[in-house]
N, C-alpha and C positions, 0 to 999 in steps of 0.2 A: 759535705759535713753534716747535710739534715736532708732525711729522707721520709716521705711519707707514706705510705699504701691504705686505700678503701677497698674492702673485699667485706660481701655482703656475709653473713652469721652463717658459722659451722663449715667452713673450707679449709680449716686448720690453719687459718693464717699467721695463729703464734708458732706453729714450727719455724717459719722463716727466723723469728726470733731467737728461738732457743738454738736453730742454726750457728745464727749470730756470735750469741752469748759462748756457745761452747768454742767456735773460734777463735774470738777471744780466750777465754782462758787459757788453753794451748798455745797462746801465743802470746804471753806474757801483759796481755792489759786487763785494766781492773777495770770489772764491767758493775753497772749500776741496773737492775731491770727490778723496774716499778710497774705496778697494777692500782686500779682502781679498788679491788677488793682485794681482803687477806687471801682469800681462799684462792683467786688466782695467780697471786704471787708464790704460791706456795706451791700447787698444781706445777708452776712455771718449774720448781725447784724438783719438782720428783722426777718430770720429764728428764730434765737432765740429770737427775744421777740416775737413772736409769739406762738412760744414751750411752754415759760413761760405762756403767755395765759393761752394756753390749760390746763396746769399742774395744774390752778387754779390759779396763783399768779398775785398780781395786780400791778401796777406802783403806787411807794409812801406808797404802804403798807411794802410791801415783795423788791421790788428793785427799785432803780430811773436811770435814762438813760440819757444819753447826746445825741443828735442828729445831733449835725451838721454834714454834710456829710464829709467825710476823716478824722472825731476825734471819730467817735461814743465810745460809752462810756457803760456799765452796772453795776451798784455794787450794790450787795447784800446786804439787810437792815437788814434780818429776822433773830434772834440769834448772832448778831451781829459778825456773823465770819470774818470776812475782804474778801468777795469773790470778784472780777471784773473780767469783760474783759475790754479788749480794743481792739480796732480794727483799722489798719492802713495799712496802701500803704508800701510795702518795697521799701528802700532807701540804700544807702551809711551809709547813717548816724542816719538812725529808730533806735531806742529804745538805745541810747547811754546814760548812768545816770539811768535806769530806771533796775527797779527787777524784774523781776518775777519765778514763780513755773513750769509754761507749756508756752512753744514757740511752734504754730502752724504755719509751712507753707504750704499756700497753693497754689496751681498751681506752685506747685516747682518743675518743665523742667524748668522754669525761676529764678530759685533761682542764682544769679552770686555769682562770691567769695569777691566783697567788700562788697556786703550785707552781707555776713554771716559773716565778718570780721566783722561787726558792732553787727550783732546781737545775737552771739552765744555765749556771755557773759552775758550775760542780764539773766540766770538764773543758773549764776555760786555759788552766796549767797544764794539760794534752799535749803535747808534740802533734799528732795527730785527734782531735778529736770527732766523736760523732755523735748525732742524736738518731735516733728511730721511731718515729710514730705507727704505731699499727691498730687500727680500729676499723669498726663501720661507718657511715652516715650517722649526723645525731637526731636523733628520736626526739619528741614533745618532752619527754621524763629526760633526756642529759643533759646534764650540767656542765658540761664543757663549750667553752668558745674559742679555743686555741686551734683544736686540729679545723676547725671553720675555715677560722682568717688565715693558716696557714695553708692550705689548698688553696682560697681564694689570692692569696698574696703570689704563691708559687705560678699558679697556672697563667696570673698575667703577668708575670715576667717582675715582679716587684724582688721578691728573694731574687739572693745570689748565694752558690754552694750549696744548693739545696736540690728535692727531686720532688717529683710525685708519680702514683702511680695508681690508679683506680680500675675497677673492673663494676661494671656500672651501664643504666640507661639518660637518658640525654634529656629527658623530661615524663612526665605522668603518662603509664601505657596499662598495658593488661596483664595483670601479676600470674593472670593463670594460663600464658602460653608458655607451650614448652622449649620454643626456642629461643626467648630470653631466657630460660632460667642456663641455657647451654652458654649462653653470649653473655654470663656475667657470674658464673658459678664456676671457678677453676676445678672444683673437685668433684661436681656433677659426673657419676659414671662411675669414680672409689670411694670415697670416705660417704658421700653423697648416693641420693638414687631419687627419682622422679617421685617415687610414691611417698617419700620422707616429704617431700614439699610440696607436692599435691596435701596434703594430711593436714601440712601446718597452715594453710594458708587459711585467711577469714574474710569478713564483709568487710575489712576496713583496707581498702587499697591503697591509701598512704602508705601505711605502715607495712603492708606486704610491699611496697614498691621500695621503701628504703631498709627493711630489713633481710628483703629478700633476691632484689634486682640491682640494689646499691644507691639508688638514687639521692641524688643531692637538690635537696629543696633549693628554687630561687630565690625563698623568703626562708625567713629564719624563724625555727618555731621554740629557741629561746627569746624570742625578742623581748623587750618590755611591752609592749602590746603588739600583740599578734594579730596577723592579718582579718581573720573570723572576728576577732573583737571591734576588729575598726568595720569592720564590714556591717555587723551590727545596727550601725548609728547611721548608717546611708539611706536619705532621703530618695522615696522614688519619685516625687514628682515638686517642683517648685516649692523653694521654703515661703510659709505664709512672712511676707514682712510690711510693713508699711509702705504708704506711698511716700511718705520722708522720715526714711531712717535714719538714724546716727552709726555712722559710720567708724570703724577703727582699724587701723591698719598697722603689722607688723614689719617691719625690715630687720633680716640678720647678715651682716657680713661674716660672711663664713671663714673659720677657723683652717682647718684644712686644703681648701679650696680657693680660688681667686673668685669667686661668685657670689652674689647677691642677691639674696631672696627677698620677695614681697606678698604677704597674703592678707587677708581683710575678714574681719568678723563683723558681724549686726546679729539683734534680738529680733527673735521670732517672736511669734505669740509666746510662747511657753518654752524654751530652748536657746542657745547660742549657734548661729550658723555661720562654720569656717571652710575659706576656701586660700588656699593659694592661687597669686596671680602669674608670676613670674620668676625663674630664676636665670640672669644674665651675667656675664662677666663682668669684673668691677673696672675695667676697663671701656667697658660703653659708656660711662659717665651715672648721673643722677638725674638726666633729664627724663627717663620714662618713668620714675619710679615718683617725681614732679606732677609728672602729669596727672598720675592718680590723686596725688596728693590735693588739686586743684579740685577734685570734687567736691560742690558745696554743703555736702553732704559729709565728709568728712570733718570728724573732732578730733581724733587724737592718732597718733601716728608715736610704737615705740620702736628705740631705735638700738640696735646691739651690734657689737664689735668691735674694737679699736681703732683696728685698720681704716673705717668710714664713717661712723658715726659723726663727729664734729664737723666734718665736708659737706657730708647730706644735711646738716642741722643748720650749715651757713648760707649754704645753698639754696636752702629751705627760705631763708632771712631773706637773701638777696634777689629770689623771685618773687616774694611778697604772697609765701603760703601763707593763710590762714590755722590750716590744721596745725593744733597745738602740737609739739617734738618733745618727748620724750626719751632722757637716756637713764637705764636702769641701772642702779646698783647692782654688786651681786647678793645681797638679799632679795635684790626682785626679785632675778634671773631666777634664783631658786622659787620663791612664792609664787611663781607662775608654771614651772614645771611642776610642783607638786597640783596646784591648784586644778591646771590643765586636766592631767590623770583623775582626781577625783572627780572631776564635774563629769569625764567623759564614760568613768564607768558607771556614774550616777544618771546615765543617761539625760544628762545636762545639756551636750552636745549634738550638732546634728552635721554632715558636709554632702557632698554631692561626689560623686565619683570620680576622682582622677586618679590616673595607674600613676602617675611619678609621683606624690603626696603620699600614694599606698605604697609603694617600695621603699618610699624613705619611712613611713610610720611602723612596715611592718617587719623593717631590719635594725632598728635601733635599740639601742641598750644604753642602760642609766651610768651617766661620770659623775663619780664623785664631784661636788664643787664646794669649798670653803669647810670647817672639821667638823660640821655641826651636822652633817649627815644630809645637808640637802644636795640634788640631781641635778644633771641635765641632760644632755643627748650626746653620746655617738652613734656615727651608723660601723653598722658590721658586716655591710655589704659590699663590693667594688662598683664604682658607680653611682653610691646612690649617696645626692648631698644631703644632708642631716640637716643644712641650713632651713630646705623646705618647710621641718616639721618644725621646726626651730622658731620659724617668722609666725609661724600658724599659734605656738604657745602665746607668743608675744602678743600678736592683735588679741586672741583669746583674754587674756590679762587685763587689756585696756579695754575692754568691751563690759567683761565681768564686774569690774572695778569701777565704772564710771556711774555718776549719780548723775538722775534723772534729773532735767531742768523742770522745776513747777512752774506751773501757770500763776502768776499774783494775783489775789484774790482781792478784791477793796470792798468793801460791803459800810455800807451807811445805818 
């Protein structure tokens, strides 16, 4: 029912499409094929009436056509089957009221998620329906996170009815051999030829690697902070901190997940340094995450999620933790995830290097939470728990927020 294909730029991968489409037509379903831009919705519409051309069929005999540019139009006249396309710009709000049998998107790394919230109903009354994704790998510039999740959803086995199918390398290699460009270029040899991409290729290997070899980044370079960003604020050698710091600690029971996270913030000289400590099942109990807590060093400890929060907080009572428990509102929750991001592109922030804290920071993207326009985190990775970054905002917050104890002063 939903099929996707990666094929790196200039292989003609929209023929498959306009395949599609004209199959449909001929064969009595109303087909829906959307672009990213007018111009290649449009492009998509010449192709085929050109096809029909060739195929023999005539305009007014066999099919008549709308042509205004951004409505084009095609419907099958011959046997009276009810075939069309249509052809349109995606939007928010494209194809809302409207039915059909096959949805085509195309240059879908741009595919976002109010588009598809608009449009992936539009062929739910189908007897048979289908979608079709057809794009590259998405680049720093797209704006799409659909055909993302849906590769990554697909290839671990999470969809059902659905397909994928990529032409592609398996991780960062050398953009200027020529037998990758053979092992990931269908049309290398026709449409295609060695010195067209010899020509195009530049100093930036990223982007020769995914617009030219397919590849699909491990990190995601829509994220809300990108991996180069957090990488930025990495200490290379011991944060300067006191010999008796005050301590703060985050815990988030994760949303999605059976897991719980724990990480700890302290003031440097001049900075906030955050580290996660842990992320276990919520199934191993509250005793490790106890234990930290028992640092005499520890002041404050915030606590998030429904699922454990009061447990950990009685828990807390009933072992005779010291460290004050806090549970946030969701006004916190939000004034810490905004907070969080400003201090840390204000280079506010400092942490030390851990790969699982970096795949959770640098695959995340901002949820909506409560109407007033404040964030929080998903991840948009497979694998990677968002609680991590999650518990890291948290202690961040109580760390930022806490007022320094003065010394009393008595003077005669």
């Amino acid at each position: 029912m939903k099929y996707g294909y990666s094929v790196p730029r200039r292989n003609g991968k929209s023929e498959i499409l306009i395949m599609r489409a004209l199959w449909g037509l001929l064969n009595g379903e109303r087909v829906l094929y959307t672009a990213h831009r007018t111009t290649t919705s449009h492009n998509a519409w010449e192709k085929v009436i050109e096809r029909l051309a060739k195929g023999g069929y005539s305009e007014k005999d066999d099919f008549k056509t709308t042509k205004q540019f951004g409505l084009e139009r095609i419907e099958w006249l011959k046997d009276d089957s009810g075939g069309l396309i249509n052809f349109r710009t995606r939007s928010s709000k494209g194809g809302l009221g409207e039915g059909y049998d096959l949805l085509i998107i195309d240059e879908a790394q741009e595919y976002t998620a109010d588009q598809e919230s608009a449009l992936k109903y539009v062929v739910t009354d189908s007897q048979n329906p289908q979608t079709l994704m057809c794009g590259t790998p998405p680049t720093a510039v797209s704006s799409g996170t659909v055909f993302y999740q849906y590769r990554r959803d697909t290839l671990s086995g999470t969809n059902v009815d659905s397909g994928w199918a990529e032409w592609s390398v398996p991780e960062m290699t050398d953009a200027h051999n020529p037998e990758l460009w053979y092992e990931t270029n269908p049309s290398l040899g026709t449409i295609l030829s060695e010195r067209k991409i010899r020509s195009e290729l530049g100093k930036d290997q990223t982007d020769d690697n995914i617009q030219r070899l397919g590849l699909w980044l491990r990190y995601n370079q829509k994220s809300a902070i990108s991996r180069e960003e957090w990488h930025r604020y990495k200490l290379e050698k011991k944060p300067d901190i006191s010999d008796k710091p005050s301590l703060y600690f985050g815990v988030k029971y994760a949303r999605y997940t059976s897991n719980v996270s724990l990480a700890a913030a302290v003031k440097t000289s001049d900075k906030i340094f955050v580290e996660c400590i842990d992320c276990r099942p919520v199934r191993e109990g509250n005793d490790w995450i106890i234990a930290y807590l028992r640092n005499p060093h520890a002041r404050q400890v915030v606590i998030d999620g429904a699922n454990g929060q009061s447990i950990l907080e009685t828990d807390m009572k009933n072992a005779g933790v010291k460290c004050k428990a806090i549970l946030p509102k969701v006004a916190e929750v939000v004034e810490a995830s905004a907070q969080f991001e400003q201090n840390l592109f204000a280079d506010k922030i400092c942490h030390a290097e851990q790969p699982a804290l970096e795949q959770a920071v640098s695959n995340c993207e901002h949820r909506a939470i409560g109407s007033g326009g404040g964030f929080g985190y998903n991840s948009i990775m497979e694998g990677a728990d968002i609680s991590l970054l999650e518990s890291v905002v948290l202690a961040h917050w109580a760390c930022a927020n806490a007022k320094e104890k003065k010394k009393q002063k008595i003077s005669y």
